[in-house]
C-alpha positions in Angstrom: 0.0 0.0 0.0 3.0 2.3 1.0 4.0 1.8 -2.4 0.5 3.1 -4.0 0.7 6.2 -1.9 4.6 7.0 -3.0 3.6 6.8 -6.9 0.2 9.0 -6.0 2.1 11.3 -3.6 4.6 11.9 -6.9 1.8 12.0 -9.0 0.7 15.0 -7.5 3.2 16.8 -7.0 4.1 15.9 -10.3 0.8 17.6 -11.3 0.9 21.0 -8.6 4.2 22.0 -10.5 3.3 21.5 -14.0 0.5 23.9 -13.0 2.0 26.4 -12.9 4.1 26.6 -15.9 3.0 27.5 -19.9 4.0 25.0 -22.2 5.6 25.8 -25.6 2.4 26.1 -27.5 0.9 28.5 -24.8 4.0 30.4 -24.5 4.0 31.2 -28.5 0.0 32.2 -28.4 0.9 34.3 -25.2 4.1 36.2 -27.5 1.5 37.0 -29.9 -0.9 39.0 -27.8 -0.2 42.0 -25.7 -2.0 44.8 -23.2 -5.4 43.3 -22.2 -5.7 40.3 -24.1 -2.4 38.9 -23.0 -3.6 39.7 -19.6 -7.0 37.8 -20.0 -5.6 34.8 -22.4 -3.3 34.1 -19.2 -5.7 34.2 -16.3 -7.6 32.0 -18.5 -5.0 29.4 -18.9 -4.3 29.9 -15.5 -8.2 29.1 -15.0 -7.9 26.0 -17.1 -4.8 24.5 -15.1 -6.1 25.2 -11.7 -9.2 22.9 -13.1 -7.2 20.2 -14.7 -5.1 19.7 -11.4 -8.1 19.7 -9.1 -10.0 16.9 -11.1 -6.8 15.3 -11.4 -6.3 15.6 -7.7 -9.6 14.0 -7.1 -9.7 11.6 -9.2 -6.4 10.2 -7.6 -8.0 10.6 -4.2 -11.1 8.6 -5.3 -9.0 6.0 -6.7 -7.3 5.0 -3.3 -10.6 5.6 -1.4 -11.5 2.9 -3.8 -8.2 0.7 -3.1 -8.3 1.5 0.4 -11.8 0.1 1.1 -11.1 -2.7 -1.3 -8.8 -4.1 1.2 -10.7 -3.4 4.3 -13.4 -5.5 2.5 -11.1 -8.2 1.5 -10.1 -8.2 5.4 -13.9 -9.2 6.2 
């Protein structure tokens, strides 16, 4: 079990700092905008990347829920 929470535990934090970074393709749409739109195309990815990582971070935290009871009911 240790060795389920190790690979989520990097999972995650895996996920938390690719959050906060623009990939190549976002960094080249970002270069072509400036002033206002810059400012909104960013918060939006920003947005979008806060989103991805919280249903990622659920999703993971369902998943060993799901393991977790599985072997408290195999135990019964």
């Amino acid at each position: 079990m240790s060795t389920v929470n190790n690979a989520a535990t990097s999972a995650l934090n895996k996920a938390l700092s690719n959050s906060n970074t623009y990939s190549t393709e976002e960094n080249n749409l970002l270069s072509k905008l400036s002033g206002p739109d810059r400012d909104r195309m960013e918060a939006q990815l920003a947005l979008q990347k806060q989103q991805e990582t919280v249903a990622f971070i659920s999703n993971m935290m369902k998943k060993l829920n799901e393991i977790a009871m599985s072997v408290i009911n195999n135990l019964k």
